[in-house]
Backbone as CSV, one residue per row, in Angstrom:
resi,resn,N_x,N_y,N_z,CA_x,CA_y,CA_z,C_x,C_y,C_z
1,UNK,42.596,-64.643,27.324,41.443,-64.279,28.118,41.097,-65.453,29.032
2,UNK,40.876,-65.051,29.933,40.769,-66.330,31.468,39.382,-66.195,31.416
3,UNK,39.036,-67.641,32.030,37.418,-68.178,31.766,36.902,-67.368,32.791
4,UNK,37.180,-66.782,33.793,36.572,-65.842,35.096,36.341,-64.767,34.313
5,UNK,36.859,-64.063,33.494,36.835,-63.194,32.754,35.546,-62.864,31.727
6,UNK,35.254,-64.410,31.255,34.093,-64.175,30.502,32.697,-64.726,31.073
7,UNK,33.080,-65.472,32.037,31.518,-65.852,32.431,31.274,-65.373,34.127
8,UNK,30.229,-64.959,34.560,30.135,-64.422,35.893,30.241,-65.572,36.700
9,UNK,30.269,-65.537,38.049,30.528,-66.861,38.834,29.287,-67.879,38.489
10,UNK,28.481,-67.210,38.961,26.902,-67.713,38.762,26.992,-69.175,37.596
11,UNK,27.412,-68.430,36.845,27.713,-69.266,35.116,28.346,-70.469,35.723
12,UNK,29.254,-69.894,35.947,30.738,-70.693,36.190,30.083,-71.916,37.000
13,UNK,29.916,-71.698,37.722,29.369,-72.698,39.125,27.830,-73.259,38.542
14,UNK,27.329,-73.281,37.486,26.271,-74.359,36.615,27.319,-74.669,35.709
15,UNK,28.195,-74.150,34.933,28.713,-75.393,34.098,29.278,-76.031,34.361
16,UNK,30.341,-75.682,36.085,30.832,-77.141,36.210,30.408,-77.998,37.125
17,UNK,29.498,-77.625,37.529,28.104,-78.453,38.109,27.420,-79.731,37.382
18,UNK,26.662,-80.357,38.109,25.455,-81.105,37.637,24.165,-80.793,37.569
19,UNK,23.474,-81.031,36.594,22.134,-80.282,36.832,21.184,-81.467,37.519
20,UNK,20.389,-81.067,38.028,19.293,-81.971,38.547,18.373,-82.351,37.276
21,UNK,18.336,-83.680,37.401,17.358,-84.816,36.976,16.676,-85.562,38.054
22,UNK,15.360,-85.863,37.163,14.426,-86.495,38.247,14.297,-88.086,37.061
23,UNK,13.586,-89.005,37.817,14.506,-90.586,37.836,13.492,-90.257,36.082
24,UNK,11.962,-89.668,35.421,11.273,-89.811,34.362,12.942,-89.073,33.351
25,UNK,13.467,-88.268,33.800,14.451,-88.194,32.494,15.758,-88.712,32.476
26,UNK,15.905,-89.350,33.586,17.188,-90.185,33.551,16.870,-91.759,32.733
27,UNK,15.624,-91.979,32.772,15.079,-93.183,31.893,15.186,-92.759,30.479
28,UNK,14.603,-91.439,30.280,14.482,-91.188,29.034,15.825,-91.037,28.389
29,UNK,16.917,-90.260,28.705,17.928,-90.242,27.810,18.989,-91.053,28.492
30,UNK,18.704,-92.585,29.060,19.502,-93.579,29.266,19.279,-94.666,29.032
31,UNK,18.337,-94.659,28.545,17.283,-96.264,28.365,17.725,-96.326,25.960
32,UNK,18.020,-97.198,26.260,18.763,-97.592,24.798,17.669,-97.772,23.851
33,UNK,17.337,-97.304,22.993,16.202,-97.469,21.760,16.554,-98.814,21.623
34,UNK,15.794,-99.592,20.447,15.671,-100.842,20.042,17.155,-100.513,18.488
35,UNK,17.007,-98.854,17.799,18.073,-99.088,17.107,19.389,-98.420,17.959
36,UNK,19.447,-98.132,19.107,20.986,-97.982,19.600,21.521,-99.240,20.247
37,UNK,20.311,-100.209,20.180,20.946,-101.696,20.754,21.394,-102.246,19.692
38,UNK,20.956,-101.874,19.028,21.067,-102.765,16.968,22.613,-102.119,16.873
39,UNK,22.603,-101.145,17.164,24.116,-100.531,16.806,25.501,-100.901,17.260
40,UNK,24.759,-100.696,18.836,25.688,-101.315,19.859,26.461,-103.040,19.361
41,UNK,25.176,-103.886,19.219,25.431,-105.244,18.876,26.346,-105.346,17.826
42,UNK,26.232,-104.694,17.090,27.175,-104.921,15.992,28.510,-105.000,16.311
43,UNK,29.044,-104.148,17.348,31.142,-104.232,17.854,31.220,-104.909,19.018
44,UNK,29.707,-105.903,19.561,29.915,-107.134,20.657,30.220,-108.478,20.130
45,UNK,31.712,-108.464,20.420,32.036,-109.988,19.943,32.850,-110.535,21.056
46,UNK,32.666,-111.959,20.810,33.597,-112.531,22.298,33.579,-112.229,23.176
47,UNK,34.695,-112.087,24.618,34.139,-112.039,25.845,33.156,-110.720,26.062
48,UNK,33.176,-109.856,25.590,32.261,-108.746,25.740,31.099,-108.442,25.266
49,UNK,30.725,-109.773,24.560,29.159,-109.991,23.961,28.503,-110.921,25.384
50,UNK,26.951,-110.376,25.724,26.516,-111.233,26.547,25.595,-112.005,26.237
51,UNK,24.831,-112.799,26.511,23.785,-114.058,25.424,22.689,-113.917,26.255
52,UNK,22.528,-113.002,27.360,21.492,-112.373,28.110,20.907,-111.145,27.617
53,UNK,19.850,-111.349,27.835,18.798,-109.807,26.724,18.401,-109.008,28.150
């Protein structure tokens, strides 16, 4: 079964699209919690650790 087949164009042309964001939710689900930095830090070692916060 071909993907034209199951979704109407309409569909088609938002999923392989981008949706619009405005800059309040591009902060929100890009801006790193205090524990996804804790996480992150943990597999920064050597040249790819930075000593800048």
């Amino acid at each position: 079964m071909a993907t034209q087949d199951v979704f109407s164009a309409e569909e088609l042309a938002r999923l392989r699209g981008f949706p619009e964001i405005d800059r309040a939710e591009l902060i929100r689900y890009f801006t790193l919690t205090g524990a996804d930095e804790a996480f992150v830090r943990q597999f920064r070692t050597g040249r790819n650790a930075s000593t800048s916060k």
